[in-house]
FIBABA-503725 format. One record per residue (C-alpha): residue number from 1; y, x, z. Coordinates in steps of 0.001 Angstrom, whole numbers, plus 500000, padded with zeros to 6 digits. Layout:
N
+-----+--------+--------+--------+
| num |      Y |      X |      Z |
+-----+--------+--------+--------+
| NUM |      Y |      X |      Z |
...
+-----+--------+--------+--------+
END
This chain:
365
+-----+--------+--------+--------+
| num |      Y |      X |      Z |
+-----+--------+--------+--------+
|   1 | 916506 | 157857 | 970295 |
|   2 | 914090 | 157558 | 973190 |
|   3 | 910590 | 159814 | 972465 |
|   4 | 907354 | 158524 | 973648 |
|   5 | 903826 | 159698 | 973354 |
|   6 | 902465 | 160661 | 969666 |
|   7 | 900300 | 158538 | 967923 |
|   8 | 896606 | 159633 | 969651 |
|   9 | 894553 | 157594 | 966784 |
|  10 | 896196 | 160100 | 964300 |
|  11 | 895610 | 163302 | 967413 |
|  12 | 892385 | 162153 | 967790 |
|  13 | 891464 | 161273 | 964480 |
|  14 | 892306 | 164668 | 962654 |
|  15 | 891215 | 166867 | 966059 |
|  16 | 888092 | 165142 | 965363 |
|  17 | 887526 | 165891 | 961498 |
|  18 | 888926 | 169503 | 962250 |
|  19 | 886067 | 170270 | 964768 |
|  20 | 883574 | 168458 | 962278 |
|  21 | 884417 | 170545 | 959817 |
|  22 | 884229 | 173679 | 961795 |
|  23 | 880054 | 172542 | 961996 |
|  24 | 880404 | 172097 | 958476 |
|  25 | 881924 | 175246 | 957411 |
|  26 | 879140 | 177117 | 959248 |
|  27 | 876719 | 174888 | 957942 |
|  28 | 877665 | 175154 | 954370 |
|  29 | 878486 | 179077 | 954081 |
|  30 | 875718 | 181059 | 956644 |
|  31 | 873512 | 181984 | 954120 |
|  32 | 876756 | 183341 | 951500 |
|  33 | 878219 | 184789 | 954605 |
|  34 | 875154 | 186741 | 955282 |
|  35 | 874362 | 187684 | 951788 |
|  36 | 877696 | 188852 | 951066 |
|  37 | 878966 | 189967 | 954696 |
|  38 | 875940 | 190457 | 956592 |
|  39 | 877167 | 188288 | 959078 |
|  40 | 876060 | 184390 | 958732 |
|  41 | 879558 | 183614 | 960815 |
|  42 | 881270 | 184982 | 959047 |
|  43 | 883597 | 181936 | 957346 |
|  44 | 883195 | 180450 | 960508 |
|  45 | 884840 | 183111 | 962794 |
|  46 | 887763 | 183118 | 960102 |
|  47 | 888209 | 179402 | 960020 |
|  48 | 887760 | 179343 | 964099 |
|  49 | 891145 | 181557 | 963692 |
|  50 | 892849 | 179281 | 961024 |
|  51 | 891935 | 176016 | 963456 |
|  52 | 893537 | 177470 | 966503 |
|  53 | 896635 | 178855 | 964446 |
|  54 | 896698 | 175337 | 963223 |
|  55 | 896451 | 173903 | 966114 |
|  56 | 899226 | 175959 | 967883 |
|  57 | 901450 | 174992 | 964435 |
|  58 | 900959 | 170935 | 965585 |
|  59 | 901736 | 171157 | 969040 |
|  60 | 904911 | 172734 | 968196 |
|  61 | 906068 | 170314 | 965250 |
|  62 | 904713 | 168010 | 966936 |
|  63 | 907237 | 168501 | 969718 |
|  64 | 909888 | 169431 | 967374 |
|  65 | 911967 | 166831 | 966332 |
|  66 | 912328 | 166020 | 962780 |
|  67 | 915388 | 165296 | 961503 |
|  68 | 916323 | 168973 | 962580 |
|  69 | 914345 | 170349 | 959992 |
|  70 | 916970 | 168756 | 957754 |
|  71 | 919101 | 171637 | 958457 |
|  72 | 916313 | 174241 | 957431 |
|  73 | 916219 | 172584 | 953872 |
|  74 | 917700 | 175399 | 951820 |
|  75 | 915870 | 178338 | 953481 |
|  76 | 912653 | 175800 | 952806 |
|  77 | 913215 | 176075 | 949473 |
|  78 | 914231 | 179184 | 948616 |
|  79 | 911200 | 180208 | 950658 |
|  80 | 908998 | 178391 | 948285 |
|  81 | 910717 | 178999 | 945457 |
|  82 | 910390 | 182857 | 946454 |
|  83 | 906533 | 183089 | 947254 |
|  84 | 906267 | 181014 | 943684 |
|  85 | 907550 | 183757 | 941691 |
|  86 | 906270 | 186764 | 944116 |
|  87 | 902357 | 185345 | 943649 |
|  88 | 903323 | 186182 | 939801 |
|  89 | 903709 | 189487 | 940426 |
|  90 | 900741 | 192020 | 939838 |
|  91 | 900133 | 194446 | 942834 |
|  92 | 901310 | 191127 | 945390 |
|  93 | 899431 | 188498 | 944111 |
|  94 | 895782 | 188688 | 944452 |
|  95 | 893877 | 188030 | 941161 |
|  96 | 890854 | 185843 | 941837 |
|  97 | 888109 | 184549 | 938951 |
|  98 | 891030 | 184959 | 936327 |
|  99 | 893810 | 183137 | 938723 |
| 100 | 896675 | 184553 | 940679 |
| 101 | 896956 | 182313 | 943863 |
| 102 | 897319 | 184256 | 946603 |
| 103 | 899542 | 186628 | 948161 |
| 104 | 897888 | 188460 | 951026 |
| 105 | 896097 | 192120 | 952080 |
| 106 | 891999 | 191743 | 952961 |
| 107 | 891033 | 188557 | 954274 |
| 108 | 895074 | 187565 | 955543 |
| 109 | 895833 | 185772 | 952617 |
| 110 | 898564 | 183056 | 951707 |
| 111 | 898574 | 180306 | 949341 |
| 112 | 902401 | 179463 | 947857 |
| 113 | 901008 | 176621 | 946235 |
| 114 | 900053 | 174747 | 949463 |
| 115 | 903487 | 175829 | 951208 |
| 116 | 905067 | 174475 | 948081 |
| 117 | 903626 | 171358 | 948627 |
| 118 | 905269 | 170893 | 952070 |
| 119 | 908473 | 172235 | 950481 |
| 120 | 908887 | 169859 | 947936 |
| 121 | 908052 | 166601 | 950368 |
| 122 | 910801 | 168253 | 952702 |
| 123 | 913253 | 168662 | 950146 |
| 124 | 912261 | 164931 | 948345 |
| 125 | 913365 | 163612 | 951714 |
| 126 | 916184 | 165163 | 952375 |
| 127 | 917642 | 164770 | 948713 |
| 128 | 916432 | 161020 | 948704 |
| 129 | 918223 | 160250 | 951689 |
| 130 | 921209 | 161675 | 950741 |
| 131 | 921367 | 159569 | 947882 |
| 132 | 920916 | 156716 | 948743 |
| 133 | 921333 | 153837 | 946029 |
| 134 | 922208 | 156554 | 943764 |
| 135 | 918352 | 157080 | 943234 |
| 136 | 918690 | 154306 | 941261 |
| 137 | 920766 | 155749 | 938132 |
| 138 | 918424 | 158211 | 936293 |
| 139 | 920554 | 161472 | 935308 |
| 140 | 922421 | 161210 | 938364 |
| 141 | 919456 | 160382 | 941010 |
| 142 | 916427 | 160925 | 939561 |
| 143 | 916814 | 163628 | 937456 |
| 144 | 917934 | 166623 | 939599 |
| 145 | 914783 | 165637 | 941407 |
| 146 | 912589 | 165706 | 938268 |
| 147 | 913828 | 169195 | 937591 |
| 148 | 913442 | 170899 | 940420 |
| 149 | 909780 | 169566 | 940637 |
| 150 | 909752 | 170665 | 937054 |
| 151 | 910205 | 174280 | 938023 |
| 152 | 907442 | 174608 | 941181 |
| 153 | 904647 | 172717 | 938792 |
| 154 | 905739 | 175270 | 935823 |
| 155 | 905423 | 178286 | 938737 |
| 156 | 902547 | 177218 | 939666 |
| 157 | 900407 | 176261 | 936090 |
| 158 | 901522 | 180023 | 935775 |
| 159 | 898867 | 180938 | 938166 |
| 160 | 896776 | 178965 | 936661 |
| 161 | 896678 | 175828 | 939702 |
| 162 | 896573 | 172447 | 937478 |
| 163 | 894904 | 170257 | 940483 |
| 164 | 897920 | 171310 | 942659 |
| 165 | 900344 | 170374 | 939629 |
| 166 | 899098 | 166987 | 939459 |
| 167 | 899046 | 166941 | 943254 |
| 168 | 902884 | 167733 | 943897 |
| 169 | 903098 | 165358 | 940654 |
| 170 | 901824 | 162272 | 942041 |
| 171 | 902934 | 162713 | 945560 |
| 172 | 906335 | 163269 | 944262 |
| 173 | 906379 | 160116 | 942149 |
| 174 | 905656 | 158121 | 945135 |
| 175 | 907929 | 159264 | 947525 |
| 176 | 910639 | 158659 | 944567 |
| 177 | 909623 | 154703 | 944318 |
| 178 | 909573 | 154561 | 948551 |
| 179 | 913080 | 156169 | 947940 |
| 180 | 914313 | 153273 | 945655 |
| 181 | 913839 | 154484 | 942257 |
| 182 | 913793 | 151465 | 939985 |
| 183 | 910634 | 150134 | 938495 |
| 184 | 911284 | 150690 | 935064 |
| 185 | 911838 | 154434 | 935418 |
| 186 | 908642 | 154775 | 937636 |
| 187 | 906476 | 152835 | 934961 |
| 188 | 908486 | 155553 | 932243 |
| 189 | 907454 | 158640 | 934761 |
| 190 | 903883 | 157471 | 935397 |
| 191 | 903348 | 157405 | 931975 |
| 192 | 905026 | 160902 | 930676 |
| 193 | 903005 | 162223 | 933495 |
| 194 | 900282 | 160572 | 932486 |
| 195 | 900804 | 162346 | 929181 |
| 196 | 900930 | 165559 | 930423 |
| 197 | 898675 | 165748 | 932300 |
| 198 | 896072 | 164859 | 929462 |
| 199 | 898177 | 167661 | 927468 |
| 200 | 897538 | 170108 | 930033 |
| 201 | 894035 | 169212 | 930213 |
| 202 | 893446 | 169761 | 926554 |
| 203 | 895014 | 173006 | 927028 |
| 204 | 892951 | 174973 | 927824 |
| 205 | 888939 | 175403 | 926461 |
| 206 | 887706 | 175823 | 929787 |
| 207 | 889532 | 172994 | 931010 |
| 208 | 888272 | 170224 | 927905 |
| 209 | 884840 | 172109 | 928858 |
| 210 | 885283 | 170594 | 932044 |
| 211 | 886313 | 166805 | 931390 |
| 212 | 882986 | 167158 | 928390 |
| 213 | 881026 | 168176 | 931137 |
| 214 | 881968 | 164923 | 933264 |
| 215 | 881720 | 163110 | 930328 |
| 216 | 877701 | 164094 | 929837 |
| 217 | 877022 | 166893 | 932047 |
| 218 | 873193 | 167074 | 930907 |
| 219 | 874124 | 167866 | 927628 |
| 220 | 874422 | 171660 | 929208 |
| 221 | 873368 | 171294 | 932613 |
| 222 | 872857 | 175354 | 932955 |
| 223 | 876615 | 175607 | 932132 |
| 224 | 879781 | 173300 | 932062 |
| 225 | 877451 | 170218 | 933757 |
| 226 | 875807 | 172416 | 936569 |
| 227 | 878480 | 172040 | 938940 |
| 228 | 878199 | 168339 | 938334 |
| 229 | 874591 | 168246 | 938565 |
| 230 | 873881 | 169889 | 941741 |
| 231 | 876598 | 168236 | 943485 |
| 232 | 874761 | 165056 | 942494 |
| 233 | 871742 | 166399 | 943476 |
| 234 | 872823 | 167295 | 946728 |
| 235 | 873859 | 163784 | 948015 |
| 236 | 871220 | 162160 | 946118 |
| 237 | 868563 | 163966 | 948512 |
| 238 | 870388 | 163325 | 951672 |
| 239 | 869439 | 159846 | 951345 |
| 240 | 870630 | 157373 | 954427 |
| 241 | 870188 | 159969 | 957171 |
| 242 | 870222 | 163319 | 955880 |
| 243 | 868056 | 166228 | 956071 |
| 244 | 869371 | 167338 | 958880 |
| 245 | 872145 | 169739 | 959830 |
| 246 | 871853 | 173296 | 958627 |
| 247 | 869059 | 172269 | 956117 |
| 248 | 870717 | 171716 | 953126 |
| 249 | 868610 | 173085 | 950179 |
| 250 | 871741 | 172940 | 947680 |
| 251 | 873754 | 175447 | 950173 |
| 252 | 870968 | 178464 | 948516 |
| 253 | 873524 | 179611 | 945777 |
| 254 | 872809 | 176141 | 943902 |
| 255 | 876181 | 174657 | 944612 |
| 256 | 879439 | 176599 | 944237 |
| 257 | 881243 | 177273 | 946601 |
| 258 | 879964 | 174805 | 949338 |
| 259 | 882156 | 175754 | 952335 |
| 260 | 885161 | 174696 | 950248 |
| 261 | 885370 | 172473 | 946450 |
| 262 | 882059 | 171017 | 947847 |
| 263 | 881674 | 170800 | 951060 |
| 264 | 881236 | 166764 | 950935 |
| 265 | 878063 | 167616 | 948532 |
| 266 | 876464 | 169718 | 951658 |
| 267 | 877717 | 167091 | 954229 |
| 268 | 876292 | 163909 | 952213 |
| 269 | 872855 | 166069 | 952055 |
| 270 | 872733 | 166990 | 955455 |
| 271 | 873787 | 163831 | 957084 |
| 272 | 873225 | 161737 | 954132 |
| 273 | 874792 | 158137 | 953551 |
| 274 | 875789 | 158048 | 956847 |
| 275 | 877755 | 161195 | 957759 |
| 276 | 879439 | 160664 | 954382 |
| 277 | 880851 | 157167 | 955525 |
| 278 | 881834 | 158455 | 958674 |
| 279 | 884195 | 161132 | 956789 |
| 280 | 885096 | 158757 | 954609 |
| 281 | 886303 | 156002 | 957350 |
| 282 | 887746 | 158404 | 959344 |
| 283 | 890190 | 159321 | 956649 |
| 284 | 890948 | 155982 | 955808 |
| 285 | 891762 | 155341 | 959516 |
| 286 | 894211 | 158147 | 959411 |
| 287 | 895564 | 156987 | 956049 |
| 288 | 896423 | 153354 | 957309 |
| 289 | 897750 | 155501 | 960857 |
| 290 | 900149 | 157456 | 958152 |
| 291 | 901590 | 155028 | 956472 |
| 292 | 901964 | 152548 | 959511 |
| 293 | 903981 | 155249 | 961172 |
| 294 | 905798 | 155641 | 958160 |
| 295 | 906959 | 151577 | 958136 |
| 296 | 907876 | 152287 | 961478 |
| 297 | 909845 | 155207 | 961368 |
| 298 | 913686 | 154451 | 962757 |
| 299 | 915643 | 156353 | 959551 |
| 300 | 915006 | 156655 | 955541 |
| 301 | 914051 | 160342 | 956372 |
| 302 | 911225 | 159926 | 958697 |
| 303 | 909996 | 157276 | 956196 |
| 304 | 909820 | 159434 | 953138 |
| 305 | 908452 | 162672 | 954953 |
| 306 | 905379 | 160299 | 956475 |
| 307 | 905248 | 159153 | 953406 |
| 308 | 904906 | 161824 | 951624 |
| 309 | 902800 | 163937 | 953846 |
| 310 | 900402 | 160850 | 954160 |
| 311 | 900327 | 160650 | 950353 |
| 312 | 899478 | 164272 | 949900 |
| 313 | 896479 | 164474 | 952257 |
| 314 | 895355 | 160978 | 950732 |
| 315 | 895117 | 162076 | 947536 |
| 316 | 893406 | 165724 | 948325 |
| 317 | 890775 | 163703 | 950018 |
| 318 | 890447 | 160865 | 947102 |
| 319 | 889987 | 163613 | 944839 |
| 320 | 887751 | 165614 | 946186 |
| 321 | 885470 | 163321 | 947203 |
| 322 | 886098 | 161976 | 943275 |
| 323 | 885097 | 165285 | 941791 |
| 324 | 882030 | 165916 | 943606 |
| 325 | 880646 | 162278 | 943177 |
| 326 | 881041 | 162812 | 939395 |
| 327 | 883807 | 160371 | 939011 |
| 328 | 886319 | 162342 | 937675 |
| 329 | 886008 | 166183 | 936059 |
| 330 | 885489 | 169170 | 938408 |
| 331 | 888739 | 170377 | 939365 |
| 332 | 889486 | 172361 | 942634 |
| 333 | 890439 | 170251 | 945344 |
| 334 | 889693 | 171209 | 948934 |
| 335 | 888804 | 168571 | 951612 |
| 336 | 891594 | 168598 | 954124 |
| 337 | 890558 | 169362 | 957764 |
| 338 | 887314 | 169954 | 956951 |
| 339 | 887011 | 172777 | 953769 |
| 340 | 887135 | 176480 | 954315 |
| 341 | 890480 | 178311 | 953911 |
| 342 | 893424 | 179027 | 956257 |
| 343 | 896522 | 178307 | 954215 |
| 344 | 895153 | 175221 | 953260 |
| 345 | 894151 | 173962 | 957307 |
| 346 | 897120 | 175634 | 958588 |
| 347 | 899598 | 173700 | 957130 |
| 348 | 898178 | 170593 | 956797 |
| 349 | 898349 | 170980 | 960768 |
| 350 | 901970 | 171465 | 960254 |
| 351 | 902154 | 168531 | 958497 |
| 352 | 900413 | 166410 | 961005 |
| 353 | 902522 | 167796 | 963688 |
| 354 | 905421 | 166791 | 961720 |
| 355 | 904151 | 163020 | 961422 |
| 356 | 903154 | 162789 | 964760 |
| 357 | 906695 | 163823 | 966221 |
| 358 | 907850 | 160873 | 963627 |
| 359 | 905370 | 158872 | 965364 |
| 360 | 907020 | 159306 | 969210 |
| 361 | 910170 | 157482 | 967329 |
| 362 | 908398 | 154857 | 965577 |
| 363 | 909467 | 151588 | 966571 |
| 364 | 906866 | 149885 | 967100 |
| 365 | 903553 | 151190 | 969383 |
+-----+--------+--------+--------+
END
C-alpha cells in the first residue's frame, strides 16, 4: 500500500484544541496552583510536559504503520491486564479521595484505566478481524469478547472508576456492531448494559446521591447539587462573549476541580456562548474526520481501530460536556485535549497518531 500525507484537518484540528487547552488549563487552575503550590503555573508547566510527550507519542504512531501493531497484541494486553491488577495493590497504587487510580511516585503518575482503554480497542480489532463472519454466532464470536471486557470493567469498578466502565462499555459495543455482530444480539447487549449500568449506579449511596442531585440539585445545593449548581452558574454568567480570559469568578474554589471534570464550565464563562461553540464544532469536525477515515480505511482492521478510537474520544467529549451542562449526573469525565492530566493527553495523542497513520492509507483523500 502506497502512504501519503496524514489527514491535516484531524493534525490541525486536535494541535489546535491541545494548545487551547494549554490557555485553559492555566486559566482554570492559577489561583489552586498558587494556593496549594505557590506557584500559579504550576498545572500548566506539568501539562506543557504531558503536551510535548504527547506530541512526540503522535509523530511516531503517526509514522508507524498500523497493522504492525497487530503483532504487539498479546504484550498489549497482558500489559493492561498487569497495570489493572498492580493499581489494586496498596503501597503501588496511589489512593486518591477514597479511589485507587493511579500508579505513580510524586507528580509522575499513570492511569491503567486510560491505557486500558487503548488496550481493549487494540485487542477488539484484532480479535474482530480474525473472526470474521464468526462474530456473528454468539458463544463462539461474541462471547470471548464479552468476557474479556468483562474482566478490565470488573478491574477497574475495583478502583472505584464507573465513568471509565461505561466508557470501555459503550465503545466496545460499537466496535462489535462495525465488526458484524448481528442486530438482535446488539439490541440484547445494549439493553443488559443498560441494566447494569443502572445497577451499578444504585450501588453505591454516593453514587444514587449523585443521579438525586441531577434530578433536583436545589433540593441541597450546599451538598450533592453544588457541583451542579456552580457549573451552571458558571456558563450562565459567561453570557455570548464571556468575561474574558483569566476572569472567571467560578475558578475561586467555587467549582471543583476546574482544570479537569470542569474545565468547559470555566471556558463557557470566560469566553461565553461563543468559545463554547467553537470547542464544541471543533470536536464535531474531528468526529466526522474520524469516522470518514474510518469508511476509508483499505482493511477490516484499520476500520475498527478508527472506529473505535473515534468512538472513545466522542463519547469522553459528549459526556463531559453532558455532565457539566446538567444533562446527565456528575460523573468524572475529562475533556480530551483540553483537561488537565498527563495519562489522559498522552495517550489520546497516541491514539490520534494511530488514526492518522490509518489516514495516509485511506482510500480516498
Amino acid at each position: 500500500m502506497s502512504r501519503r500525507p496524514p489527514d491535516f484537518a484531524i493534525l490541525f484540528t486536535v494541535l489546535i484544541l491541545v494548545c487551547f487547552g494549554m490557555i485553559m488549563v492555566f486559566s482554570s487552575s492559577s489561583v489552586r496552583a498558587y494556593y496549594f503550590y505557590n506557584d500559579s503555573f504550576y498545572f500548566f508547566k506539568r501539562q506543557l510536559l504531558w503536551s510535548l510527550l504527547g506530541f512526540v507519542a503522535m509523530v511516531f504512531f503517526m509514522n508507524y504503520d498500523y497493522w504492525k501493531i497487530k503483532k504487539h497484541e498479546k504484550l498489549i494486553v497482558f500489559i493492561m491486564f498487569l497495570l489493572l491488577v498492580l493499581v489494586l495493590i496498596p503501597g503501588i497504587g496511589k489512593k486518591v479521595n477514597e479511589a485507587r487510580r493511579w500508579i505513580g511516585i510524586g507528580a509522575l503518575t499513570l492511569q491503567p484505566s486510560e491505557v486500558a482503554k487503548l488496550g481493549m480497542i487494540i485487542y477488539l480489532s484484532c480479535g474482530l478481524e480474525r473472526k470474521g463472519d464468526k462474530v456473528q454466532s454468539f458463544f463462539k464470536g461474541l462471547l470471548p469478547f464479552l468476557l474479556v471486557m468483562g474482566a478490565v470493567c470488573a478491574l477497574i469498578l475495583k478502583e472505584p472508576h464507573l465513568s471509565a466502565t461505561v466508557l470501555i462499555g459503550m465503545t466496545t459495543l460499537v466496535m462489535l456492531f462495525v465488526g458484524g455482530a448481528k442486530m438482535a444480539h446488539m439490541i440484547g447487549l445494549g439493553a443488559a448494559g443498560s441494566a447494569l449500568a443502572v445497577m451499578l449506579a444504585l450501588s453505591k449511596p454516593y453514587r444514587l446521591k449523585r443521579i438525586l442531585s441531577f434530578i433536583d440539585p436545589w433540593k441541597n445545593p450546599s451538598e450533592e447539587g453544588y457541583h451542579i449548581i456552580q457549573s451552571l452558574y458558571a456558563l450562565g454568567s459567561g453570557g455570548l462573549i464571556g468575561v474574558g480570559i483569566g476572569q472567571s469568578r467560578q475558578k475561586f474554589f467555587y467549582l471543583p476541580e476546574p482544570q479537569t471534570d470542569f474545565i468547559f464550565s470555566v471556558i463557557g464563562e470566560e469566553l461565553g456562548f461563543i468559545g463554547a461553540a467553537f470547542v464544541i464544532i471543533a470536536f464535531m469536525f474531528f468526529i466526522w474526520r474520524g469516522y470518514r477515515t474510518a469508511m476509508a480505511a483499505p482493511d477490516m482492521f484499520g476500520k475498527l481501530l478508527a472506529t473505535g478510537i473515534t468512538t472513545l474520544i466522542a463519547l469522553q467529549f459528549l459526556i463531559n460536556v453532558a455532565v457539566v451542562t446538567a444533562s446527565v449526573p456528575v460523573t468524572g469525565m475529562p475533556l480530551p485535549f483540553i483537561s488537565y492530566g498527563g495519562s489522559s493527553l498522552t495517550i489520546t495523542m497516541c491514539q490520534i497518531g494511530i488514526l492518522l497513520n490509518i489516514s495516509r492509507y485511506a482510500e480516498v483523500a
